[in-house]
Each structure stands twice: as structure tokens, then as C-alpha cells.
N, C-alpha and C positions, 0 to 999 in steps of 0.2 A: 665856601659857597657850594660848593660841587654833594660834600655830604649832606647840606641842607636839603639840594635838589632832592638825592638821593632816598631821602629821609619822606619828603612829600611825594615821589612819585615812583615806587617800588620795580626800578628798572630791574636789577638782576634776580628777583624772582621771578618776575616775568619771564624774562628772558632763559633761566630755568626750565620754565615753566615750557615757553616754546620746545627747546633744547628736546627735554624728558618725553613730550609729546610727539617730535616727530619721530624720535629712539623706538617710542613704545608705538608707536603706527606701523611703521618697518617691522616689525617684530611682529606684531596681528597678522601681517601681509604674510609674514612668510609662514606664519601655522595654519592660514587659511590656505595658500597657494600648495603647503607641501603633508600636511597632513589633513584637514579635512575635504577638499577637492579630489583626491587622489579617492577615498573612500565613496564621495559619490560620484564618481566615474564608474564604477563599479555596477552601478545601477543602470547604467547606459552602455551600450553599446559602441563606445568610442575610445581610442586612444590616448586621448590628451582630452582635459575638460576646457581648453579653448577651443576646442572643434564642438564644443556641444551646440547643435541645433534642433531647432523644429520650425518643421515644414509646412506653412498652412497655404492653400491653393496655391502649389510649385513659391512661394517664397520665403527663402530659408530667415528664419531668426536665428541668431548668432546669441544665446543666452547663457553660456559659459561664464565670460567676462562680468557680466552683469551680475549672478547667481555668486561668484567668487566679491564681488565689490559689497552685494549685499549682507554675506555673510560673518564680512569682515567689518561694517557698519553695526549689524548686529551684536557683534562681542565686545566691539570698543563702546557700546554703547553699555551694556550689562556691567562694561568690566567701571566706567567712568560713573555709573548710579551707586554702583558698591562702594568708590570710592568715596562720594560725595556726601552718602547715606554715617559714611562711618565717620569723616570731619564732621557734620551735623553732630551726631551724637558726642565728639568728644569736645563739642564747641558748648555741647549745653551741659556738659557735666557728669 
């Protein structure tokens, strides 16, 4: 019974699937946090890229964190089309 479930409803790939996903999220986080951050801090005038802000009529915006989340959205996303792009092709042959 249990292989049948198994059979109908692909729990350990999934589960895999979860597993690989949040491995390789950590893994984006830390090339964004430890090597592309660190390169545009460089362009700014700040010490650490979670202090980056901008001042608009005396109210600071806090856009480090934000600029680090997006550009770690951006690669996972580049990296998960290449992915996807390349099962397509070998799904059609």
C-alpha cells in the first residue's frame, strides 16, 4: 500500500526537491552576501553594505538589505530558467 501511495504521489522527489532548493538558496545568499555586496560597497562610501542608505528630505532609506535580497532573487532566478530551459530540451529530445 504504502509503494502504491508512493507510486501516485512522488513524495521523495519532492521532498528532494524541497531539500536541494533550500541547500542551493543558502548557497546564492552567501555569494551574494560575501562576494557581490562587498564589490558594490565599494561604490559607496560605507563600511558594511547593510548600512547603505539614502537620504531623501532627512529620511534615511535603509536600501542595503533590500539591493542584497534583490540580487540574490535575480540569480536564483537566471540560475532556475537555465535550469528549466535545459529539462525542456531534453524532455523534447
Amino acid at each position: 500500500m504504502l509503494l502504491s501511495h508512493l507510486d501516485k504521489f512522488p513524495i521523495i522527489p519532492l521532498t528532494l526537491s524541497v531539500t536541494f532548493g533550500h541547500s542551493f538558496t543558502n548557497f546564492m545568499t552567501s555569494l551574494v552576501e560575501g562576494l557581490f555586496m562587498p564589490i558594490i560597497v565599494l561604490m559607496f562610501e560605507e563600511s558594511s553594505w547593510q548600512n547603505l542608505t539614502y537620504s531623501i528630505v532627512g529620511v534615511d532609506i535603509k536600501f542595503g538589505e533590500l539591493l542584497a535580497d534583490g540580487l540574490n532573487l535575480i540569480c536564483l532566478s537566471i540560475i532556475l530558467l537555465f535550469i528549466f530551459n535545459l529539462v525542456e530540451k531534453k524532455r523534447d529530445g
